[in-house]
C-alpha positions as CSV (number, residue, x, y, z in Angstrom):
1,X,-1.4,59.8,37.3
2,X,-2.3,57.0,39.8
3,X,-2.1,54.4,37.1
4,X,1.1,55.5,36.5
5,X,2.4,55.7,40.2
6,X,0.8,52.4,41.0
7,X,2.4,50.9,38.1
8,X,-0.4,49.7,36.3
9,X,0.2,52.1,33.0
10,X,2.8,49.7,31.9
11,X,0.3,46.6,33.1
12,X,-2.4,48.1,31.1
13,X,-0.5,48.9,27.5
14,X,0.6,45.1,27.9
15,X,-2.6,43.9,27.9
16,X,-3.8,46.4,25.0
17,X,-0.8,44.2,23.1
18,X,-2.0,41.3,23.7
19,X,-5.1,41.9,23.6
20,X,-4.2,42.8,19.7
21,X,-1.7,40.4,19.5
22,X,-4.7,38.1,20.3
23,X,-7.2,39.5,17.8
24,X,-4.7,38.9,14.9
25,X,-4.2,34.9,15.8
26,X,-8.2,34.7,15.7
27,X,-8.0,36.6,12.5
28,X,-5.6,34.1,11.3
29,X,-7.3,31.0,12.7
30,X,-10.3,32.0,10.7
31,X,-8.7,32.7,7.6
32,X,-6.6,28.8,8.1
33,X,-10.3,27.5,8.8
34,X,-11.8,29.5,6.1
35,X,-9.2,27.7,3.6
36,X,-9.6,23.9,4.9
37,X,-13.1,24.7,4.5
38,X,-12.3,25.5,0.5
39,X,-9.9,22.8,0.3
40,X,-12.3,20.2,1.3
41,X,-15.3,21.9,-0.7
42,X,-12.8,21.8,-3.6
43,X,-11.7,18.2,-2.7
44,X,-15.3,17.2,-3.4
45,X,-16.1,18.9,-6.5
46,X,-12.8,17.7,-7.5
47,X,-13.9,13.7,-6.9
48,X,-17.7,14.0,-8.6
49,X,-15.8,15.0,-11.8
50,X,-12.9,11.6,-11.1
51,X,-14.8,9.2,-12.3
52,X,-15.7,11.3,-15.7
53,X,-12.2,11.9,-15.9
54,X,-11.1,8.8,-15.4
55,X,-13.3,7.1,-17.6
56,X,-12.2,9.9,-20.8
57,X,-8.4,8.9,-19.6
58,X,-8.6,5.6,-20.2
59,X,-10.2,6.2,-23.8
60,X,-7.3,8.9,-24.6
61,X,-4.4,6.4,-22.9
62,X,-5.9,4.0,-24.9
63,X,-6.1,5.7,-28.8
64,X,-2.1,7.0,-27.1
65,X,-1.0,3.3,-27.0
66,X,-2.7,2.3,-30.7
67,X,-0.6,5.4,-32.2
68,X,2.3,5.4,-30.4
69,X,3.5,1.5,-30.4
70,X,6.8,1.3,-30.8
71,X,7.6,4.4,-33.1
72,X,4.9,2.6,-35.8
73,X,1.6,3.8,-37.1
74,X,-0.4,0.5,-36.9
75,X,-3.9,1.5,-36.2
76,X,-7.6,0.3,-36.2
77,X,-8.8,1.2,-39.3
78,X,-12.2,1.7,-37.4
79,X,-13.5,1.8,-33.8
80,X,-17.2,2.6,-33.0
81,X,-19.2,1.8,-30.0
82,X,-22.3,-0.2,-30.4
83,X,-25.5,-0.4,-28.7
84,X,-29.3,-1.5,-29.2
85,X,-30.3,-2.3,-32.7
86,X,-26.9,-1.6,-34.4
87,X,-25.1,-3.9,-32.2
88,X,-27.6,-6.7,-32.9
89,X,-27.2,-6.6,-36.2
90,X,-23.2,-6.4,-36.0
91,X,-23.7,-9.5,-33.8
92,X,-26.3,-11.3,-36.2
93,X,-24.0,-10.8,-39.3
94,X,-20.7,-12.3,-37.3
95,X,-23.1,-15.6,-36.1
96,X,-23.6,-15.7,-40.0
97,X,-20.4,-16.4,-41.3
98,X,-19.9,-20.1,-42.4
99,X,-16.7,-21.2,-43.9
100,X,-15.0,-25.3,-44.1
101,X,-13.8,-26.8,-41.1
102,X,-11.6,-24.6,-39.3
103,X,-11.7,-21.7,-41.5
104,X,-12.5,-19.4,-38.7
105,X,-11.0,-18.4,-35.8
106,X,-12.2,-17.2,-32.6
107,X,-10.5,-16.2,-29.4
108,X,-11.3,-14.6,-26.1
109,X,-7.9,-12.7,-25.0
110,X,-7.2,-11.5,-21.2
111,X,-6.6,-8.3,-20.0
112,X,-3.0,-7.5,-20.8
113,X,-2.2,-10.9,-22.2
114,X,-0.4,-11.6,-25.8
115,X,-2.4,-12.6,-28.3
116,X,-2.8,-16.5,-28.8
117,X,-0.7,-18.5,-31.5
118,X,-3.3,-19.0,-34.2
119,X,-4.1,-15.3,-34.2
120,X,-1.2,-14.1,-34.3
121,X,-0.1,-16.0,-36.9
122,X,-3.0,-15.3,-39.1
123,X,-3.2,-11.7,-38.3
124,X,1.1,-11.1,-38.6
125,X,1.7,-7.5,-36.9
126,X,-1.8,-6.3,-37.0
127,X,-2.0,-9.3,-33.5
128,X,-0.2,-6.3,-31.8
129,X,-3.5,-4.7,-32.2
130,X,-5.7,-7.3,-30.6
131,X,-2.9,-7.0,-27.3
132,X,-3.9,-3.3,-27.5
133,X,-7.6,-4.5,-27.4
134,X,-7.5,-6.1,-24.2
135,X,-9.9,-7.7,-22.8
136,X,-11.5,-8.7,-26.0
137,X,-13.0,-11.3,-28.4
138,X,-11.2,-11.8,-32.0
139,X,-12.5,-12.9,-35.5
140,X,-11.0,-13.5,-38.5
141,X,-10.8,-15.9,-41.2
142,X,-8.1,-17.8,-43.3
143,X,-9.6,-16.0,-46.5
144,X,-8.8,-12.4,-45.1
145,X,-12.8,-11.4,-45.4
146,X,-13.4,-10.9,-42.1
147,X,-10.9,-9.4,-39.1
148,X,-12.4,-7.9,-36.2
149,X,-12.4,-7.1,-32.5
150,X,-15.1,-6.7,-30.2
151,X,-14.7,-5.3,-26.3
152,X,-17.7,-7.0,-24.8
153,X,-19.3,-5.6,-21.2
154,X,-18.9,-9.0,-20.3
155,X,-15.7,-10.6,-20.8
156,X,-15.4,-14.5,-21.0
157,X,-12.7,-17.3,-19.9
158,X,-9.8,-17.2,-22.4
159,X,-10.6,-19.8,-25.4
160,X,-8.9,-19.5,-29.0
161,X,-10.7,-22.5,-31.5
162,X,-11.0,-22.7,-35.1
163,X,-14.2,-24.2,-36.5
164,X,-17.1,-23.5,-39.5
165,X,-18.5,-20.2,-37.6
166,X,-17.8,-17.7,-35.3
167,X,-18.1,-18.8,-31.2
168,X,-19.6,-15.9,-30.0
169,X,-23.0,-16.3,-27.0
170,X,-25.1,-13.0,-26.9
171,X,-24.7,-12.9,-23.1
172,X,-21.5,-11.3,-23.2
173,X,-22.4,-8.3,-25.2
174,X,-26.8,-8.0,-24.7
175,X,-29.1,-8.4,-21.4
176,X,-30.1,-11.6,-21.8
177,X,-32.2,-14.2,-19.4
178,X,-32.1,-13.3,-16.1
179,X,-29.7,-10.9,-14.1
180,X,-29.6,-8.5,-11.4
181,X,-28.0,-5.2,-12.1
182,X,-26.8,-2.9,-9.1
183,X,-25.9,0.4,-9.0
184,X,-24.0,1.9,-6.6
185,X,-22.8,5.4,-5.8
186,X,-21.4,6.8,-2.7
187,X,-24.7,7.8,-1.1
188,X,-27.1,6.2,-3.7
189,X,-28.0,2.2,-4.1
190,X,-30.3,0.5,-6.8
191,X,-31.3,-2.9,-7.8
192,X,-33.1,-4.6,-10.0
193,X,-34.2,-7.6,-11.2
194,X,-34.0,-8.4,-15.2
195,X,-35.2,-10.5,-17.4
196,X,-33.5,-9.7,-20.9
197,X,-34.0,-6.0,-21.2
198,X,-37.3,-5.6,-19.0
199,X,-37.3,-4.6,-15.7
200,X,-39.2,-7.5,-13.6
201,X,-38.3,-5.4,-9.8
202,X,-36.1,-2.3,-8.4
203,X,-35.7,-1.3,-5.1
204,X,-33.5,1.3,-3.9
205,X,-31.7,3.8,-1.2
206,X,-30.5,6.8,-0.1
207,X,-27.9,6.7,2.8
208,X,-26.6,9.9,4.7
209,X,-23.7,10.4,3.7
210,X,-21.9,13.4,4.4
211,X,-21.1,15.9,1.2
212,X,-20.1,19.0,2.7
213,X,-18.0,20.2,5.1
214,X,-19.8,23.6,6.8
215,X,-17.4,26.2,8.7
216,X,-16.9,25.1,12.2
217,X,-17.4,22.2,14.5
218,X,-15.0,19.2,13.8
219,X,-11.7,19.2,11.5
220,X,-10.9,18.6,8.3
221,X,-9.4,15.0,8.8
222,X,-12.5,14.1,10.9
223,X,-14.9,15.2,8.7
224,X,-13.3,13.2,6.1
225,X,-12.6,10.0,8.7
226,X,-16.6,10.2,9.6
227,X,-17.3,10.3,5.3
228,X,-15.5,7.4,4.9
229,X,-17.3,5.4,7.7
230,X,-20.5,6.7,6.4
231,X,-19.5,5.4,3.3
232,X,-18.2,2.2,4.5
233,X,-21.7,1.7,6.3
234,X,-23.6,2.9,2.9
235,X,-21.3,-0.1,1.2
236,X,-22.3,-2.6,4.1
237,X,-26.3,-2.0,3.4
238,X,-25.3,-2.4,-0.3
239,X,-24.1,-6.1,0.0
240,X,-27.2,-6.8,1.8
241,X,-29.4,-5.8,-0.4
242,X,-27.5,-7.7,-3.4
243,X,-27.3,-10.6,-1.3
244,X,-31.2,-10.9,-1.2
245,X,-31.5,-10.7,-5.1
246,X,-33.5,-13.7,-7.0
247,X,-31.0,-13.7,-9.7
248,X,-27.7,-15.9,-9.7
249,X,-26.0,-13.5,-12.6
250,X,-24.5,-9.9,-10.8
251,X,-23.5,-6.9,-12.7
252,X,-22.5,-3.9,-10.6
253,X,-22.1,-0.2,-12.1
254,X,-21.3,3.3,-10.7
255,X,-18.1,5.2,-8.8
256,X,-15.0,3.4,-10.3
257,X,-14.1,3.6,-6.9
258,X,-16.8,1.2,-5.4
259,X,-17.8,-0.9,-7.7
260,X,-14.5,-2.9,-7.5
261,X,-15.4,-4.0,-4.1
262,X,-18.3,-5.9,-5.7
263,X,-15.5,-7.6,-8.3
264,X,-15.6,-11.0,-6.4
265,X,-19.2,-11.7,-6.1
266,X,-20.5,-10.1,-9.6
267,X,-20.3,-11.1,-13.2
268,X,-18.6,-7.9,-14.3
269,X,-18.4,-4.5,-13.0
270,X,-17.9,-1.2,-14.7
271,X,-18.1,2.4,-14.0
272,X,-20.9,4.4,-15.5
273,X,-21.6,8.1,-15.7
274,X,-25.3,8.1,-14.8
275,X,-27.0,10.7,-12.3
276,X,-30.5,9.6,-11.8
277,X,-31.7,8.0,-9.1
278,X,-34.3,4.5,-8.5
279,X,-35.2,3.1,-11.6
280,X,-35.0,5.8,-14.2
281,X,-31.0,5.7,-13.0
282,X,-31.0,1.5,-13.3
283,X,-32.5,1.6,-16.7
284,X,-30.0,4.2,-17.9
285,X,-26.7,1.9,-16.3
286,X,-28.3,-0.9,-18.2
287,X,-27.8,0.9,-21.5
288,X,-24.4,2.4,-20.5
289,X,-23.4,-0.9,-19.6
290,X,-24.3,-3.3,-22.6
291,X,-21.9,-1.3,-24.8
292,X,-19.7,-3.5,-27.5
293,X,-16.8,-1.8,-28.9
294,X,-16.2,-2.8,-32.4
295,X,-12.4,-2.2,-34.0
296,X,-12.1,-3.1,-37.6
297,X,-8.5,-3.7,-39.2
């Protein structure tokens, strides 16, 4: 009865309102928070399976273009990947072949170039092939015995030269001498030191670099601004490590994403799907790495 003759009944159901009122935005500002924290949870679940994916995009893109070339059905006859023993003796048979004076031709072709004269007139339509190949080497000889295309790790400087025997250096395909591999992951470095396939030195790292986003404390955007710094830093550390390597030859493997900031200062670069760590996870990139496609008309 006072409440109500003082006025403050009214005052007092106002603030239960608002006092509710107030409880539902909280409810509702946990819930949003609740569902960045998912989205970014999900963002990064999402990226550790990118590079997989990209890597089986690029092989399904790639067998879409052979079948799929302007209406036709011109295809490899064969494509197999080659590695260790099998791809040394693929190799040793092709530095067999000896024909006459110019009666074999070998080329280099660029990434997304046409395939050179001499090729193309040997091979007729099936040169649309080699352009699907690309980057890649070419053999084949004026007697029809032998067509082939290899997609070295290592890709040479364009050439295309007839001669007595295939052109082909075992570098581009095999370890060989010495080199210095790196791998390099978004929170995870490795280097080592080669000669051939054995493993002379390794060192590696582990940088903290931030993977999950917990409920609370900073927003999404800054979370992701302070990952990418992180990562930026972890890149930085990378470089100087590599820079301190004995070896003049670079290859660097790992995230498709970060390797191509290596492209300018190493040999080749490629991404690889390997999830140890140290030296167990160098000596598995080195085998993912020296992988020779072979296409066969």
């Amino acid at each position: 009865m006072l409440d109500e003759l003082l006025g403050r009944a009214a005052l007092k159901e106002r603030i239960d309102e608002l006092e509710a009122e107030c409880e539902d935005l909280s409810a509702q500002l946990e819930a949003e928070s609740e569902r960045r924290v998912d989205a970014v949870s999900a963002r990064q679940d999402a990226e550790e399976r990118v590079n997989r994916l990209e890597d089986r995009i690029a092989q399904l893109e790639g067998e879409l273009d052979r079948r799929e070339d302007d209406g036709d059905d011109l295809a490899f006859r064969d494509r197999t990947d080659l590695r260790g023993e099998r791809l040394d003796a693929v190799l040793a048979r092709l530095e067999s072949i000896e024909t006459e004076p110019e009666g074999v031709v070998s080329a280099a072709v660029a990434d997304g170039a046409d395939a050179p004269d001499a090729v193309a007139d040997l091979l007729g339509d099936r040169a649309r092939l080699v352009e699907r190949a690309t980057p890649c080497l070419v053999y084949a000889d004026d007697a029809g015995l032998v067509s082939a295309v290899l997609e070295p790790p290592v890709q040479p400087e364009p050439f295309c030269e007839w001669g007595d025997s295939a052109r082909l250096d075992r570098s581009w395909c095999q370890p060989t001498g010495a080199f210095a591999l790196a791998l390099v992951r978004a929170d995870v470095f490795a280097i080592g030191e080669y000669d051939g396939r054995e493993r002379r030195a390794a060192r590696s790292f582990e940088s903290d670099v931030k993977s999950d986003h917990s409920k609370g404390g900073f927003s999404q955007g800054r979370f992701e601004r302070i990952r990418d710094e992180q990562i930026q830093d972890h890149l930085a550390e990378c470089r100087a490590a590599i820079s301190e390597r004995d070896a003049d030859r670079l290859f660097v493997v790992g995230d498709r994403r970060l390797v191509d900031e290596f492209g300018d200062e190493a040999a080749a670069t490629a991404a690889v799907d390997v999830s140890e760590r140290g030296a167990g996870g160098l000596d598995a990139a080195l085998h993912e790495f020296f992988t020779t496609r072979l296409s066969t008309f």
